[in-house]
LOVEXKOL-708148 format. One record per residue (C-alpha): residue number from 1; residue in three letters; chain; x, y, z. Coordinates in pm, 1 decimal. Last residue first. Example, Ala and Ser with C-alpha at 12.3 -4.5 7.8 and 13.67 -1.06 7.14 Angstrom:
// LOVEXKOL-708148
<atom 2,"SER","A",<1367.0,-106.0,714.0>> <atom 1,"ALA","A",<1230.0,-450.0,780.0>> 
// end
This chain:
// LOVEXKOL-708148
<atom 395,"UNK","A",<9822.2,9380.5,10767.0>> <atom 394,"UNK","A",<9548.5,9663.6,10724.5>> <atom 393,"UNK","A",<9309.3,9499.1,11012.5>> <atom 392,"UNK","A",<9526.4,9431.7,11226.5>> <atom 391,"UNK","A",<9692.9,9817.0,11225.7>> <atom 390,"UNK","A",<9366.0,9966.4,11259.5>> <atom 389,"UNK","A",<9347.4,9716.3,11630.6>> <atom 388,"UNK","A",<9636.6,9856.6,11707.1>> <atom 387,"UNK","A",<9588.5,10214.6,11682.8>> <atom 386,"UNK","A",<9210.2,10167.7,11902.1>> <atom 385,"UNK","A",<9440.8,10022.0,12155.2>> <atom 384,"UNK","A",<9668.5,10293.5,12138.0>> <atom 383,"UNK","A",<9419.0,10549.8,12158.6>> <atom 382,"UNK","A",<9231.5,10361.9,12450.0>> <atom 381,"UNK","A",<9571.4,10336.8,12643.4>> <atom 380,"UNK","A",<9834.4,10070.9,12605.0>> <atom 379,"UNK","A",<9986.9,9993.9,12985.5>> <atom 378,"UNK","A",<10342.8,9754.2,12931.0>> <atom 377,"UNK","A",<10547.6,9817.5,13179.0>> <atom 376,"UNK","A",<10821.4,9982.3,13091.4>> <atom 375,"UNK","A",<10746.3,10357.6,13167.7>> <atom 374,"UNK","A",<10653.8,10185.5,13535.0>> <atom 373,"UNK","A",<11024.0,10143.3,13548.5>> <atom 372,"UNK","A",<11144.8,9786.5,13713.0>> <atom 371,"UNK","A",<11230.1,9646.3,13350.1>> <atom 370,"UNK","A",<11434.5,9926.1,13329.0>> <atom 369,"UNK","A",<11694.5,9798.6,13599.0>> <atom 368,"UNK","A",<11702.2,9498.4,13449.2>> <atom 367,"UNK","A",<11708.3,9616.3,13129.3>> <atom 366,"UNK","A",<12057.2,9796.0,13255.0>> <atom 365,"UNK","A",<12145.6,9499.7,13418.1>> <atom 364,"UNK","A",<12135.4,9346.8,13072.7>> <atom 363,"UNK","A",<12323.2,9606.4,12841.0>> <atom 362,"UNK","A",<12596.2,9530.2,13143.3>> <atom 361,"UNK","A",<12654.9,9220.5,13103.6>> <atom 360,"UNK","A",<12649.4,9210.7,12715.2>> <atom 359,"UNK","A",<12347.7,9113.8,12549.4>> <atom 358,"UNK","A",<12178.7,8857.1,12268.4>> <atom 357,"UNK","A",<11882.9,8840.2,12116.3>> <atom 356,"UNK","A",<11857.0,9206.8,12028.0>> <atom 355,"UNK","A",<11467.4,9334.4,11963.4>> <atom 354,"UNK","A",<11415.2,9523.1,11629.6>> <atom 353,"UNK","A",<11094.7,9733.0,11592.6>> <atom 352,"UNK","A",<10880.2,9675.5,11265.1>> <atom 351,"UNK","A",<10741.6,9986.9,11136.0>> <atom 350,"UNK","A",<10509.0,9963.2,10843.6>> <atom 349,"UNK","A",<10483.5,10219.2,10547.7>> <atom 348,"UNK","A",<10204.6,10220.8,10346.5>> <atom 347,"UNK","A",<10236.7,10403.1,10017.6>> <atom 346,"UNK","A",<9921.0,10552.8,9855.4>> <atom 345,"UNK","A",<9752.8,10469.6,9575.8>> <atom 344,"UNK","A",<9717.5,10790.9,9248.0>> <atom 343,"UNK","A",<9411.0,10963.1,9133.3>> <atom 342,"UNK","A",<9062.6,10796.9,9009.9>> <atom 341,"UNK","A",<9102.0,10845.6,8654.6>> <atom 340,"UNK","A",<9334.4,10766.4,8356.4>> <atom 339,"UNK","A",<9212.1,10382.3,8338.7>> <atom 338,"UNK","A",<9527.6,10307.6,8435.2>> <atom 337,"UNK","A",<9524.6,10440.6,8805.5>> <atom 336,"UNK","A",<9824.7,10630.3,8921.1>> <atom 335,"UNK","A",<10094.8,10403.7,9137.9>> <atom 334,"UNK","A",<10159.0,10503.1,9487.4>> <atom 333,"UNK","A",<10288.1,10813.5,9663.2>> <atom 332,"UNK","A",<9970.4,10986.9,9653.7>> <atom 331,"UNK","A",<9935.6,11010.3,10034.1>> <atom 330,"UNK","A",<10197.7,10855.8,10272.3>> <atom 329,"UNK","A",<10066.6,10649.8,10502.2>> <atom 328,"UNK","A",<10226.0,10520.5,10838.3>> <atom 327,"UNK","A",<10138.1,10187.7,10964.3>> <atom 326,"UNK","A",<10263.4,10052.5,11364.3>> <atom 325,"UNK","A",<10352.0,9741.8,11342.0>> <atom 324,"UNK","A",<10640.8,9772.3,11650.6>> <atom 323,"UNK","A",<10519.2,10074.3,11833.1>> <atom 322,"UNK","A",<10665.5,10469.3,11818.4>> <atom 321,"UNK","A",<10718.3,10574.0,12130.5>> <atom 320,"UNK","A",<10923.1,10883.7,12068.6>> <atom 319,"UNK","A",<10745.8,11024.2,11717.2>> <atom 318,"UNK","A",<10917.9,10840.5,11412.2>> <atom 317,"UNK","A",<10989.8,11135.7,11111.5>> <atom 316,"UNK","A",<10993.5,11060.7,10792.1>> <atom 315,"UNK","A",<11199.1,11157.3,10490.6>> <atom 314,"UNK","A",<11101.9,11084.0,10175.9>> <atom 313,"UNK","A",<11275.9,10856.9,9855.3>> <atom 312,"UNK","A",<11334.1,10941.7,9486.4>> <atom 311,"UNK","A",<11142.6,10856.8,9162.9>> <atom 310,"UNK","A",<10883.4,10588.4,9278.1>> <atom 309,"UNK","A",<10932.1,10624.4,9649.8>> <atom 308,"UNK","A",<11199.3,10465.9,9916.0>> <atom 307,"UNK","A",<11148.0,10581.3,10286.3>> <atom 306,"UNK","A",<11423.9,10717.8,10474.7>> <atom 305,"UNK","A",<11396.5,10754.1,10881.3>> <atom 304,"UNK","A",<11395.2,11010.1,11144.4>> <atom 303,"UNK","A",<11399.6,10918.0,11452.7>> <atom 302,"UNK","A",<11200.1,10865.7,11798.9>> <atom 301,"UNK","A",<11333.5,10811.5,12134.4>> <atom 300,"UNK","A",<11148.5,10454.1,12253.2>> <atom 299,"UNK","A",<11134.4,10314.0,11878.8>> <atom 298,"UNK","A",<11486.8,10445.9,11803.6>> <atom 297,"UNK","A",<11635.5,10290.5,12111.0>> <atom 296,"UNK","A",<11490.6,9973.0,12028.0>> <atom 295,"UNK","A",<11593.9,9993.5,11698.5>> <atom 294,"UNK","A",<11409.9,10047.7,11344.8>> <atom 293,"UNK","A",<11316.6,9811.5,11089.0>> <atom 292,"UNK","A",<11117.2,9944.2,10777.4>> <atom 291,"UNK","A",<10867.3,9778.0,10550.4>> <atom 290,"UNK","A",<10753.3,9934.9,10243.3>> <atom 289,"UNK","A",<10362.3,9870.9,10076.9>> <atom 288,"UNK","A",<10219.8,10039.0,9730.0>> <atom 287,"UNK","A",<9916.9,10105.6,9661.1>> <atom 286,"UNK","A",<9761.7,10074.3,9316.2>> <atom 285,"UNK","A",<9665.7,9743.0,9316.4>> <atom 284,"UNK","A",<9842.5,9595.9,9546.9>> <atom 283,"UNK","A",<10266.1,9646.1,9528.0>> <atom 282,"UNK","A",<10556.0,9573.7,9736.4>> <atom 281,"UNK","A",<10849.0,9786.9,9743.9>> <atom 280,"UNK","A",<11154.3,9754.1,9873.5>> <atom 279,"UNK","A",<11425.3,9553.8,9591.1>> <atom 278,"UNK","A",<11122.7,9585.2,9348.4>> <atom 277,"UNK","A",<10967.4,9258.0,9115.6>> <atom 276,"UNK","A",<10953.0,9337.9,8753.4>> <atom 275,"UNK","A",<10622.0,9364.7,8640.4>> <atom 274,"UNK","A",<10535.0,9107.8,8351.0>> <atom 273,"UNK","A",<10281.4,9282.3,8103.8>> <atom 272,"UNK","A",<10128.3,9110.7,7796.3>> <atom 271,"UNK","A",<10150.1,9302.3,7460.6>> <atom 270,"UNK","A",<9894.4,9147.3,7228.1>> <atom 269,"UNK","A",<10002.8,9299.6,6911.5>> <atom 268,"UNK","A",<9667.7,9308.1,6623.9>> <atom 267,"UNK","A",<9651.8,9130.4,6291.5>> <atom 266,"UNK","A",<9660.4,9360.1,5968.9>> <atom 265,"UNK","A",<9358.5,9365.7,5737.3>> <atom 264,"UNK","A",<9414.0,9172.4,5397.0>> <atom 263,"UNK","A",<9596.6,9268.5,5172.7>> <atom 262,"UNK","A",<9531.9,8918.7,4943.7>> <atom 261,"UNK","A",<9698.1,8760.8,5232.7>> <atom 260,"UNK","A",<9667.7,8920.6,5580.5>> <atom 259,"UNK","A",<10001.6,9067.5,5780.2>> <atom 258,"UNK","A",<10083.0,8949.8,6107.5>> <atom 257,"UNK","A",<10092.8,9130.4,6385.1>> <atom 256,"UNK","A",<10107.0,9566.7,6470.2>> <atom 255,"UNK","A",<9742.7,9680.9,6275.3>> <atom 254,"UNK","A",<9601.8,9741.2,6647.9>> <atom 253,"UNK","A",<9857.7,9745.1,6902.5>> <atom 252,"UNK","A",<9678.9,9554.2,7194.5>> <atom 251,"UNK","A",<9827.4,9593.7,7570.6>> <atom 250,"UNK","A",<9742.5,9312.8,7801.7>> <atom 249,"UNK","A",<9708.7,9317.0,8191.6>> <atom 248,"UNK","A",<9955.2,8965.3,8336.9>> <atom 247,"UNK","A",<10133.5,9233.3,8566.6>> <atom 246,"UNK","A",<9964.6,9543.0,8647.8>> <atom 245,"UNK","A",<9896.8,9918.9,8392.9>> <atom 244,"UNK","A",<9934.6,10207.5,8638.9>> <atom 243,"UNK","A",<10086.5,10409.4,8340.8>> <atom 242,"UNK","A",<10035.0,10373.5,7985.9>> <atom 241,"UNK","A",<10280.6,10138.4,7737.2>> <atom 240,"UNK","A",<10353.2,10301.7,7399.2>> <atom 239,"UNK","A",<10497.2,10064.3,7146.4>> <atom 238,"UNK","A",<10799.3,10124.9,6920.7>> <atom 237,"UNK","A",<10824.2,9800.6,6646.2>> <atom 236,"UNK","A",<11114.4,9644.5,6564.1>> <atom 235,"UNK","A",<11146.6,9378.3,6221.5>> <atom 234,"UNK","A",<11213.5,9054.4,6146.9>> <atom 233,"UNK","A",<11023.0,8947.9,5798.0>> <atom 232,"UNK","A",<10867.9,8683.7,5663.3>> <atom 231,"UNK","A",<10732.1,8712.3,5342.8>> <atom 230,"UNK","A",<10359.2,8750.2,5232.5>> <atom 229,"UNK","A",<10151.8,8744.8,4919.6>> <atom 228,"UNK","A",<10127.5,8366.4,4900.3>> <atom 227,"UNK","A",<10227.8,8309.5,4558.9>> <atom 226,"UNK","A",<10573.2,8093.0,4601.9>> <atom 225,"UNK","A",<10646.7,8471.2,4789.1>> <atom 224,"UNK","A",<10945.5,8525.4,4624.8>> <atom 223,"UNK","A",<10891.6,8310.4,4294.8>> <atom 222,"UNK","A",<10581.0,8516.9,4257.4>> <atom 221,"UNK","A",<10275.2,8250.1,4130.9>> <atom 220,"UNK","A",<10201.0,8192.2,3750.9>> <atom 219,"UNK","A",<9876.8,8042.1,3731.8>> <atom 218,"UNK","A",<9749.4,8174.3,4032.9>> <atom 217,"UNK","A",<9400.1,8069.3,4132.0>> <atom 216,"UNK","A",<9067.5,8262.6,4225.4>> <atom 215,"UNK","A",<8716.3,8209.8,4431.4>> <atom 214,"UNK","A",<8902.8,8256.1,4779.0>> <atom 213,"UNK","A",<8772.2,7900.5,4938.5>> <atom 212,"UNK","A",<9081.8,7722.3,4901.2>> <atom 211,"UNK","A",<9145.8,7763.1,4538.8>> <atom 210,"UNK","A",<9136.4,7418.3,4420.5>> <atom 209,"UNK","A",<8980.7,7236.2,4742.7>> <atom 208,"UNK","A",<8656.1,7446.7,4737.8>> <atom 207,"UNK","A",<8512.3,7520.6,5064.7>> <atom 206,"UNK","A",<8212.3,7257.3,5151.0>> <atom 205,"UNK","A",<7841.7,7268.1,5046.3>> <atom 204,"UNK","A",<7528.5,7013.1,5099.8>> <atom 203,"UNK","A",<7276.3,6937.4,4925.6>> <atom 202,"UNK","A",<7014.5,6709.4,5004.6>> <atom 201,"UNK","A",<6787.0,6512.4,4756.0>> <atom 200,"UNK","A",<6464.2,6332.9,4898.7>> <atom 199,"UNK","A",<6388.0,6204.1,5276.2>> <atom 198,"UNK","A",<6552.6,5862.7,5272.9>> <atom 197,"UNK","A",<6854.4,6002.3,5110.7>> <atom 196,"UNK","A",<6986.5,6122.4,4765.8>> <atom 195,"UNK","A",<7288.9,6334.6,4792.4>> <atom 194,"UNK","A",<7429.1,6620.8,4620.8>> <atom 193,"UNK","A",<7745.1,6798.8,4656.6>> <atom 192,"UNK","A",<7811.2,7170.0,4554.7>> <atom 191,"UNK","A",<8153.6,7341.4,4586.0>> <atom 190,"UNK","A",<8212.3,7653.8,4721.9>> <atom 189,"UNK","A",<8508.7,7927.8,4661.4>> <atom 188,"UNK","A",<8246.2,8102.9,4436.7>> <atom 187,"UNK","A",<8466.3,8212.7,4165.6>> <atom 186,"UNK","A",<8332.8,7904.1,3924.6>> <atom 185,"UNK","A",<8380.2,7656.5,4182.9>> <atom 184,"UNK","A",<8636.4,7440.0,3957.3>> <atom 183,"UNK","A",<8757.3,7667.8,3682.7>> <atom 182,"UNK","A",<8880.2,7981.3,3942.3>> <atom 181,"UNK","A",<8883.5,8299.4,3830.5>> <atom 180,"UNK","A",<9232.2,8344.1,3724.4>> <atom 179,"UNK","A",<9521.3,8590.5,3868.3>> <atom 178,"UNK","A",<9765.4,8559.3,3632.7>> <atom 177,"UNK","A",<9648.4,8890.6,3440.3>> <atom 176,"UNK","A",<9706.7,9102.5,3758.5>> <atom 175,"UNK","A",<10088.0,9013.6,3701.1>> <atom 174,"UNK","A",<10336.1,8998.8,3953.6>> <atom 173,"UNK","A",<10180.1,8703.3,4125.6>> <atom 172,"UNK","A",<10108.2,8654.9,4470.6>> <atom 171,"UNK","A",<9891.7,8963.8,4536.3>> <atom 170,"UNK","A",<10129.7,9099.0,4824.7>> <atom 169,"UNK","A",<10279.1,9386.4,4673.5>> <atom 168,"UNK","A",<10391.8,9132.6,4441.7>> <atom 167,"UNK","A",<10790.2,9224.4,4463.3>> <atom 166,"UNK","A",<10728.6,9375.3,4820.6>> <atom 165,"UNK","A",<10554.0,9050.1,4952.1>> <atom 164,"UNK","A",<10295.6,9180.8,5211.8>> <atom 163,"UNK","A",<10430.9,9118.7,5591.4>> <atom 162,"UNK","A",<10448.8,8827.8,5827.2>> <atom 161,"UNK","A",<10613.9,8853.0,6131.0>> <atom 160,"UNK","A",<10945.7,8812.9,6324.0>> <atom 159,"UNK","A",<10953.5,9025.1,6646.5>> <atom 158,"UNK","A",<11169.8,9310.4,6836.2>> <atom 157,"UNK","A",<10957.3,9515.1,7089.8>> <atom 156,"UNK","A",<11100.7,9872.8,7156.2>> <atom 155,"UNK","A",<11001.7,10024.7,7417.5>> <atom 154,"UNK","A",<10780.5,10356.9,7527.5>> <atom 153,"UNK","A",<10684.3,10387.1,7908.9>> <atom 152,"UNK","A",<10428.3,10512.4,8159.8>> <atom 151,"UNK","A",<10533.4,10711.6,8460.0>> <atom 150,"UNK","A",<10431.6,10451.2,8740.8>> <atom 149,"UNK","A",<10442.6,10157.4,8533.4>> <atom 148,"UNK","A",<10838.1,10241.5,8434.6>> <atom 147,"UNK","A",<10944.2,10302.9,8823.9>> <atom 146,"UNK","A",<10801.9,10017.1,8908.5>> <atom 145,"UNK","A",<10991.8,9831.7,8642.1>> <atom 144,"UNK","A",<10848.7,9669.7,8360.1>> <atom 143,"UNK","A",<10923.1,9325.8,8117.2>> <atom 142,"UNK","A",<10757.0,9305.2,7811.1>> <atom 141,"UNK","A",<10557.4,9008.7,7703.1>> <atom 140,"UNK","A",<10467.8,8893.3,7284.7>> <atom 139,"UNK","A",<10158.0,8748.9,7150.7>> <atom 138,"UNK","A",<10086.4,8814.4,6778.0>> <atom 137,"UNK","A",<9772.3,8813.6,6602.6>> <atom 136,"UNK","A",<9703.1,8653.2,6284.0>> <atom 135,"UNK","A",<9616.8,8868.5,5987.1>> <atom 134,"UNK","A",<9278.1,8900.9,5863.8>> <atom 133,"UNK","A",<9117.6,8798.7,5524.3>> <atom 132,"UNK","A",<8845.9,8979.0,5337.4>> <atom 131,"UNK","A",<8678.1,8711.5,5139.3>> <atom 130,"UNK","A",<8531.7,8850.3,4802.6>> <atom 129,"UNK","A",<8141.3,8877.9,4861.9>> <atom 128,"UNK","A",<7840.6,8655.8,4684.6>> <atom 127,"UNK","A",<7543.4,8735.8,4793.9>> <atom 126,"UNK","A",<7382.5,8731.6,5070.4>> <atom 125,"UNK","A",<7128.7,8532.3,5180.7>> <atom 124,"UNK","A",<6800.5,8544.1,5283.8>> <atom 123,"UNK","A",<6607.4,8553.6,5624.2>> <atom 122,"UNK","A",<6498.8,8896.1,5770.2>> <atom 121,"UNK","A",<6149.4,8930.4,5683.6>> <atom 120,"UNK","A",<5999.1,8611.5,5792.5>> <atom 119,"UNK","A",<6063.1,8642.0,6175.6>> <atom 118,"UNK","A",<5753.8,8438.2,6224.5>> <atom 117,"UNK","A",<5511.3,8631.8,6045.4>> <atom 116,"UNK","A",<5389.5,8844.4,6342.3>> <atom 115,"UNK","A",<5743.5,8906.9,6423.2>> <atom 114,"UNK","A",<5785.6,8978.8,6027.1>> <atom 113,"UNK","A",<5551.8,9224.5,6025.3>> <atom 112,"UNK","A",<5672.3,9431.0,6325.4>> <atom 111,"UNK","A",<6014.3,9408.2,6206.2>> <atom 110,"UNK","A",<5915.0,9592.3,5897.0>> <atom 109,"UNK","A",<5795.5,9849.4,6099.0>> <atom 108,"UNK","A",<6054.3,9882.8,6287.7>> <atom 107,"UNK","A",<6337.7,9954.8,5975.3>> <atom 106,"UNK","A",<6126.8,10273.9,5874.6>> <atom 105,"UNK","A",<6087.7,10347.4,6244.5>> <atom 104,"UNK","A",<6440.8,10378.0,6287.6>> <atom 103,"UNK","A",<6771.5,10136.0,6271.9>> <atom 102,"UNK","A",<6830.8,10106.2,6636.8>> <atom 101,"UNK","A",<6638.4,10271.9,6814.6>> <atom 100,"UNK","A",<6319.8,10112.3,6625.8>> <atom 99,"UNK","A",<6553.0,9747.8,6689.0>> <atom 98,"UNK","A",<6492.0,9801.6,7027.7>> <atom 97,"UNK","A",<6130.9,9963.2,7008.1>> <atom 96,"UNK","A",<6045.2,9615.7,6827.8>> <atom 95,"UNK","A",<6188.0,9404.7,7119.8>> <atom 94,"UNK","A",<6004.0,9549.7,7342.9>> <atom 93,"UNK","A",<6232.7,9570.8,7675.1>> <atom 92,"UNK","A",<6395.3,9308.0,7902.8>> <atom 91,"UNK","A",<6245.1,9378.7,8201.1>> <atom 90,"UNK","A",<6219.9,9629.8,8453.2>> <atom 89,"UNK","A",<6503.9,9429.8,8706.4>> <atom 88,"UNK","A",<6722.8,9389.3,8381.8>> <atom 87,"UNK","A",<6996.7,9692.4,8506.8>> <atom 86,"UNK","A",<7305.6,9690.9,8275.0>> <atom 85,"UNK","A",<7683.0,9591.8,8325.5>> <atom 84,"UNK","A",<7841.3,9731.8,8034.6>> <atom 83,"UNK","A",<8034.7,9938.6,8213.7>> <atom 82,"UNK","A",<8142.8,9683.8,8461.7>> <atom 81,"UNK","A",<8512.1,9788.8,8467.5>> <atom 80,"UNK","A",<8563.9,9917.3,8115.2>> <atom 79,"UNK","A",<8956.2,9895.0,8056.3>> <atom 78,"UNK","A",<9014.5,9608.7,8316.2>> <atom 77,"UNK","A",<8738.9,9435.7,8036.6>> <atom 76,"UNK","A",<8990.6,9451.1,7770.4>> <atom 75,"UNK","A",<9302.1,9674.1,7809.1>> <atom 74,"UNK","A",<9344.5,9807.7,7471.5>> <atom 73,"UNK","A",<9025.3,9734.2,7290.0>> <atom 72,"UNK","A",<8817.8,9801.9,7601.0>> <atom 71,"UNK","A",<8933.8,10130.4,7636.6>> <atom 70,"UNK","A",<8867.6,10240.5,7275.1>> <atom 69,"UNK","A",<8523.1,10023.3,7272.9>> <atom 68,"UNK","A",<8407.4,10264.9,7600.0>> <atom 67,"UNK","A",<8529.5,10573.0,7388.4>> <atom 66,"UNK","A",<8335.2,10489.0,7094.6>> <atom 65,"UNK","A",<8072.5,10360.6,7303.5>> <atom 64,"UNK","A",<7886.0,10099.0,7061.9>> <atom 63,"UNK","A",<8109.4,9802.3,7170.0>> <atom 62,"UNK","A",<8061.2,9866.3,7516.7>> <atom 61,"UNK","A",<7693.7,9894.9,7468.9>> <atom 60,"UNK","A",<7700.0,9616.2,7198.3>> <atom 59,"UNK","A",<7880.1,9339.8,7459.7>> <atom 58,"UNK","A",<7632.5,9407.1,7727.2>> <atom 57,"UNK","A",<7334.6,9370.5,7486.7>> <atom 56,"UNK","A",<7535.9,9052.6,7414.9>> <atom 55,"UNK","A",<7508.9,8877.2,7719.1>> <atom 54,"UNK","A",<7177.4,9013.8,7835.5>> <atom 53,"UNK","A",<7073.7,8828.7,7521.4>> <atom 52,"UNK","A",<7254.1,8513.1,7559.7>> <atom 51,"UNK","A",<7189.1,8480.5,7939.5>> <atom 50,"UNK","A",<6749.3,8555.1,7867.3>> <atom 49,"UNK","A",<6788.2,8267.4,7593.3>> <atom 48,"UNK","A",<6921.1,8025.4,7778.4>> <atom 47,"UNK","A",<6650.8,8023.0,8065.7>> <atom 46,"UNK","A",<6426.6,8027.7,7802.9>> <atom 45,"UNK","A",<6553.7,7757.8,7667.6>> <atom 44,"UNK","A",<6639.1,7552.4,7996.8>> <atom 43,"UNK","A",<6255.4,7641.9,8072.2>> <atom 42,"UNK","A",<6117.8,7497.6,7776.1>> <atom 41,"UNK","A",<6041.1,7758.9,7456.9>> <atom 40,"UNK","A",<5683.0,7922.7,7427.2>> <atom 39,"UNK","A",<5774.9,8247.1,7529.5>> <atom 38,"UNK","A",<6115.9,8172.4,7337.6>> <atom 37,"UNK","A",<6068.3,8480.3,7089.1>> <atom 36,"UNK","A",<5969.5,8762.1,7338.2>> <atom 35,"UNK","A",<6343.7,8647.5,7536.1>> <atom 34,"UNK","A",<6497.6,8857.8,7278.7>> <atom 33,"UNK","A",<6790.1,8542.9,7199.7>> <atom 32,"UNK","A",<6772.5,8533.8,6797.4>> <atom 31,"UNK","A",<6655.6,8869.5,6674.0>> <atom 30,"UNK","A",<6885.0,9027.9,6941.3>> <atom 29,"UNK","A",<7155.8,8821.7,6811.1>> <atom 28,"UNK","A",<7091.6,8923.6,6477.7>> <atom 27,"UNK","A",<7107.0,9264.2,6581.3>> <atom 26,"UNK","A",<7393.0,9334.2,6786.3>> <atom 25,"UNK","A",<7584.5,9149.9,6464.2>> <atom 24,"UNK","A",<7423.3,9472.1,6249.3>> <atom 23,"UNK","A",<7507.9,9745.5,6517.1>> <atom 22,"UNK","A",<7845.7,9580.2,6530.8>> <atom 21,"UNK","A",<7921.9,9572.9,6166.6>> <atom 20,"UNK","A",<7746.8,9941.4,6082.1>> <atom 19,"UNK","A",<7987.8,10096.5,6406.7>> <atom 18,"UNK","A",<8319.5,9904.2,6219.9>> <atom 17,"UNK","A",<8473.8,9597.5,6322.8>> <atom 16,"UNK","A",<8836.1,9625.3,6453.4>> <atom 15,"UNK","A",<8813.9,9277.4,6623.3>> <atom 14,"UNK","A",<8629.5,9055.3,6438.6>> <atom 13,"UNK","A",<8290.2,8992.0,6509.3>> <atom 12,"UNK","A",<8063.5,8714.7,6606.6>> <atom 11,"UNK","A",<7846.8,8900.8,6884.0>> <atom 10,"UNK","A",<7995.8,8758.1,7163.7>> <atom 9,"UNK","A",<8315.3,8656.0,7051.7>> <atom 8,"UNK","A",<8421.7,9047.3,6976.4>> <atom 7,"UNK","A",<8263.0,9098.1,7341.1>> <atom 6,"UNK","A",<8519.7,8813.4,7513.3>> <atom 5,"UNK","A",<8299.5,8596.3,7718.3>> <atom 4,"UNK","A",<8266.1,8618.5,8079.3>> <atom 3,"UNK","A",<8400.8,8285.3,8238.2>> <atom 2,"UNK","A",<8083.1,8090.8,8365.4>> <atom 1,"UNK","A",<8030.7,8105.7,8747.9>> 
// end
């Protein structure tokens, strides 16, 4: 099975885009991959065609859902859970009354035109648009405690990163007036080559090697920056870490990495989580799992024991014939869930009894003497059978 896309990737966006950005990218692909259009394609096509649309039509209704983008944006798809998942056994839909939901009836009947005229009505270009650049993202890991995943934490993350040039304010040159449209594209950041082949003239375009695609040059660049806008800076940033959140699940701080040139937008944290391994505890998911040893003489009296919890320990109390792997739960004592719902885990507590390998004279003829006791000999009855066999299963 194919490893599930990111839903930025998906539908060619940037992360941060806007409602009108993702509603427009949802679009285009649903133009492109509507299984109506490949009727007529092969079967790898079509068969191509129906992945690439489901695809995306899961990416826009996570996308779409403020709330469901919100979650998904900070803990990616262990934030949404299937959410997007949709049902296709009805079909894929009219592909005009998708695009009517979408943009109105206005905007559908145009569509319907240009499906009968081969998609005619949506081709063009756009014109020409000053580049928006965006910041590179930063990767960083923060170490957590049990004790810090199960109430939620704030640290302090100290990192080196790029941010706008304060004697430029990040335009590269202190004065506007250096800033030059530039002679060899003509402030298109695209130059033009032409080539005669077998079939006529082709053209062809490639980013402009003067200015680097951005339309402008510098003629007099900040000495600070050497007119790059941005300076490199060390600097500590307080992030907010939720609770329940598992080792190798990432945090994003929007706006937190590098800084853009021109002013760009702001690149995002990536906040990966390493959880700190516990003296006692052991953790799955949100349950978490202690082991205690108790005596012989404990197991066959009873006792009271101490159990370690997240923010103090419980008492429990071992009922006189308590068995070797016997599991005790304690309700709610686990980790909370960290997509805010569903409650807290539980703590499982297993009993392991200790048997001596070694004994005195006396400790012996005593077992001796014990080992002739019908209490000793082993006789499990339906409830402790049943006990054991729960106990198997869990372990």
């Amino acid at each position: 099975m194919a490893e599930k896309r990111d839903y930025y990737e998906v539908l060619g966006l940037q992360k941060g885009a806007s409602a009108d950005e993702i509603k427009s990218a949802y679009r285009k692909a649903a133009l492109k991959w509507h299984p109506d259009r490949w009727v007529e394609g092969t079967d790898a096509e079509k068969k191509t065609a129906e992945e690439k649309f489901k695809e995306a039509s899961e990416a826009y209704s996570v996308l779409s859902d403020p709330d469901k983008k919100a979650k998904y944006d900070q803990f990616g798809f262990a934030g949404v859970d299937g959410a997007g998942a949709q049902d296709w056994s009805q079909g894929f839909g009219n592909l005009n009354d998708i695009l009517n939901n979408l943009f109105g009836g206005a905007f559908g009947s145009a569509f319907g035109s240009a499906f009968g005229g081969g998609f005619g009505g949506f081709g063009g270009s756009a014109g020409q648009q000053q580049r928006v650049y965006r910041g590179r993202d930063i990767r960083t890991r923060v170490k957590l405690t049990l004790e810090e995943i199960a109430n939620g934490v704030e640290k302090e993350i100290t990192l080196e990163r790029n941010r706008p040039c304060p004697d430029c304010n990040g335009k590269g040159t202190k004065n506007s007036s250096d800033i030059k449209t530039c002679p060899t594209c003509k402030g298109t950041g695209q130059v033009q080559h032409v080539s005669n082949t077998l079939f006529g003239r082709a053209m062809s375009y490639s980013t402009c090697p003067q200015c680097q695609g951005e339309g402008k040059v510098v003629s007099n660049p900040c000495r600070s920056c050497s007119g790059t806008g941005l300076i490199r800076k060390r600097e500590t940033v307080k992030i907010k870490i939720p609770a329940g959140v598992e080792d190798g699940m990432q945090v994003t701080v929007r706006g937190e990495g590098h800084a853009a040139k021109n002013n760009g937008i702001n690149g995002d944290l990536l906040v990966i989580i390493e959880q700190v391994e516990h003296a006692q505890l052991k953790r799955d998911g949100n349950n978490l799992f202690y082991t205690h040893i108790i005596s012989v003489t404990d197991a066959i009296l009873g006792c009271e024991i101490s159990v370690p919890c997240i923010g103090g320990s419980e008492k429990l109390k071992l009922e006189p014939g308590t068995q070797s792997g016997t599991i005790l739960r304690l309700r709610g004592k686990g980790l909370p869930s960290v997509n805010g719902y569903g409650g807290k885990g539980d703590l499982y507590v297993k009993i392991l009894v200790w048997i001596p390998r070694k004994l005195s004279r006396s400790e012996r003829e005593t077992m001796e003497n014990l080992r002739r006791s019908d209490s000793f000999t082993p006789n499990p009855s339906r409830d402790d059978k049943a006990i054991f066999d729960k106990e198997k299963n869990i372990f």
